[in-house]
C-alpha positions as CSV (number, residue, x, y, z in Angstrom):
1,X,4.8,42.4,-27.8
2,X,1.9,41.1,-26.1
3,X,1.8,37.7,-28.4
4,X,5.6,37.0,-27.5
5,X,4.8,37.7,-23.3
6,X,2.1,35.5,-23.6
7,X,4.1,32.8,-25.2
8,X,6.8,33.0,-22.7
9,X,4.3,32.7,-19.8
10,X,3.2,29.5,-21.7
11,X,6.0,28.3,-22.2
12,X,7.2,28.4,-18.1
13,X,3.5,26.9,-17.3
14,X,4.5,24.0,-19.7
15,X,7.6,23.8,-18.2
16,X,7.0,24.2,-14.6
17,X,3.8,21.3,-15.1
18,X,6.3,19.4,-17.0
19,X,8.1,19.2,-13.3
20,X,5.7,17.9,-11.3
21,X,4.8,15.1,-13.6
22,X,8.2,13.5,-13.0
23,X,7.5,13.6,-9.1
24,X,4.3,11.8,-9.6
25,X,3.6,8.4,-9.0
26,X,4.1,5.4,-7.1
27,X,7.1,4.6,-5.0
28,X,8.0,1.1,-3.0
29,X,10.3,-0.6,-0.9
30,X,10.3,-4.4,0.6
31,X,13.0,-5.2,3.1
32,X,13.7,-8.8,4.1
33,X,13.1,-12.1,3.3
34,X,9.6,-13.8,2.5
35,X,8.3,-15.9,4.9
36,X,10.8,-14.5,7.7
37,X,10.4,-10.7,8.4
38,X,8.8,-8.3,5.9
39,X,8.8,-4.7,6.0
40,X,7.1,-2.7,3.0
41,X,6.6,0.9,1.8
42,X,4.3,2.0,-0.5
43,X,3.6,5.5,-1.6
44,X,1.9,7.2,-4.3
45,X,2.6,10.9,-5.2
46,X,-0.6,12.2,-7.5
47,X,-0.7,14.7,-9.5
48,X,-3.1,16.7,-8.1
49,X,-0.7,16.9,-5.0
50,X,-2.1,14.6,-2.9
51,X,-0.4,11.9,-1.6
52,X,-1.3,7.9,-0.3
53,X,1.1,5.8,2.6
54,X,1.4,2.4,3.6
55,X,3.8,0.7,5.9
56,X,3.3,-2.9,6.7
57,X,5.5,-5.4,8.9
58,X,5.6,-8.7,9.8
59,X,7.7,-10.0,12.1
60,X,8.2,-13.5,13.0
61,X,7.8,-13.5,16.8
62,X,6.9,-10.2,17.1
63,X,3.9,-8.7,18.8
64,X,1.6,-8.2,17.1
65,X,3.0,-10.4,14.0
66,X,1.7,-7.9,11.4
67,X,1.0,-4.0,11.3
68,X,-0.5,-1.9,9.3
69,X,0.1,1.9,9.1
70,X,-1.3,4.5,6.6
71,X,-1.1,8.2,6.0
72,X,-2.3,10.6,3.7
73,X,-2.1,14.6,2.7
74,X,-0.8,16.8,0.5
75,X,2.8,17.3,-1.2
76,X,4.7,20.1,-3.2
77,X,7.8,19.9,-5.0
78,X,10.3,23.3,-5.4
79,X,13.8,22.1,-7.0
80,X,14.2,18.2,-6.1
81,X,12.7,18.8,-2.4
82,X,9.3,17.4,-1.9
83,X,7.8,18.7,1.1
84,X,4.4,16.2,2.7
85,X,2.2,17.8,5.0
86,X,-0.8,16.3,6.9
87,X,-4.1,18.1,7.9
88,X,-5.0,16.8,11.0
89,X,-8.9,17.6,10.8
90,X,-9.1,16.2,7.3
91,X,-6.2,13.6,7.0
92,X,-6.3,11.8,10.4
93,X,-8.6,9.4,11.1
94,X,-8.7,6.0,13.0
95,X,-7.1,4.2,9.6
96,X,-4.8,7.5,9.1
97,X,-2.8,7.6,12.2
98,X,0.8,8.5,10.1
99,X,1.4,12.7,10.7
100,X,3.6,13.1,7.9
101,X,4.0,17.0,8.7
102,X,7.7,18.2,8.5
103,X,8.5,15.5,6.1
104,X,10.9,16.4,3.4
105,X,12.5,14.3,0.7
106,X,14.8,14.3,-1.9
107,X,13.7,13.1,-5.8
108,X,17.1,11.4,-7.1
109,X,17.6,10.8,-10.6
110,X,20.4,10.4,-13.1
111,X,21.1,13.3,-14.6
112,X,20.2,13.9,-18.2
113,X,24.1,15.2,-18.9
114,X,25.2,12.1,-17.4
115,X,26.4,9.7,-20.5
116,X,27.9,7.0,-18.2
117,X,26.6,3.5,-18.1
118,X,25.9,4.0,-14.6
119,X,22.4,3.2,-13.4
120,X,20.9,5.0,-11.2
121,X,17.5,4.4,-10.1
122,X,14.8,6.8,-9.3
123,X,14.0,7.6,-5.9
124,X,12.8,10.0,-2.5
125,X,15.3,9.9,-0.2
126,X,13.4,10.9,3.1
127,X,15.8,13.8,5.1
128,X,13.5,14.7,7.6
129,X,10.2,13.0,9.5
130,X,8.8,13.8,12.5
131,X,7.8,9.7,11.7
132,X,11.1,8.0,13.1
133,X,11.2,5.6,11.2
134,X,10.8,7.1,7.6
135,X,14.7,9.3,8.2
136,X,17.1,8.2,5.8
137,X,14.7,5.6,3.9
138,X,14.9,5.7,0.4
139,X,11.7,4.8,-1.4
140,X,12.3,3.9,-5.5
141,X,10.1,4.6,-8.4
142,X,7.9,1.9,-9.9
């Protein structure tokens, strides 16, 4: 009895680390057209549940030209809802301005049942952001 409980508990561990590895890795986004306006988003989901941001502009006549934004902190997944949060003693500095608490997002894939040709490529959607500009932005899997 005590060899099968142990297996079962194995088995969830394997399944529940299986989980988090498809959540993990890098994410981008480019809007625009080179050598005209540029907007780019980079993040990286790790596996130890920490997580990397950049958000860079450029903007032809804007002011300033180009920008720069970064943010760091943890994440955690339950279901297909990644949840970012940002320590502000340990995550904010003068390069990591971006507070990425109450940030949630949705992982999008196709689903393994799905036997159509459609393609549907893997992404966050973000839902919520106390960062305007990150609602509704969907960020896809490298």
């Amino acid at each position: 009895m005590k060899l099968i409980l142990a297996a079962l508990l194995f088995i969830f561990n394997l399944a529940l680390s299986a989980q988090t590895n498809n959540f993990a890795g890098e994410y981008s986004r480019s809007l625009g057209e080179e050598g005209k306006h540029i907007i780019e988003y980079k993040l990286t989901l790790n596996q130890d549940g920490t997580f990397m941001f950049h958000y860079y502009t450029k903007i032809q006549g804007g002011i300033p030209p180009e920008v720069n934004k970064y943010g760091k902190g943890k994440w955690s997944a339950k279901n297909n809802m990644i949840t970012f949060s940002t320590n502000k003693q340990e995550d904010i500095d003068q390069k990591y301005t971006l507070d990425f608490n109450n940030s949630t997002a949705r992982f999008v894939t196709k689903n393994p049942r799905d036997k159509t040709d459609q393609i549907v490529k893997t992404r966050l959607t973000f839902l919520e952001s106390g960062i305007p500009w990150m609602q509704k932005i969907d960020i896809f899997k490298i």
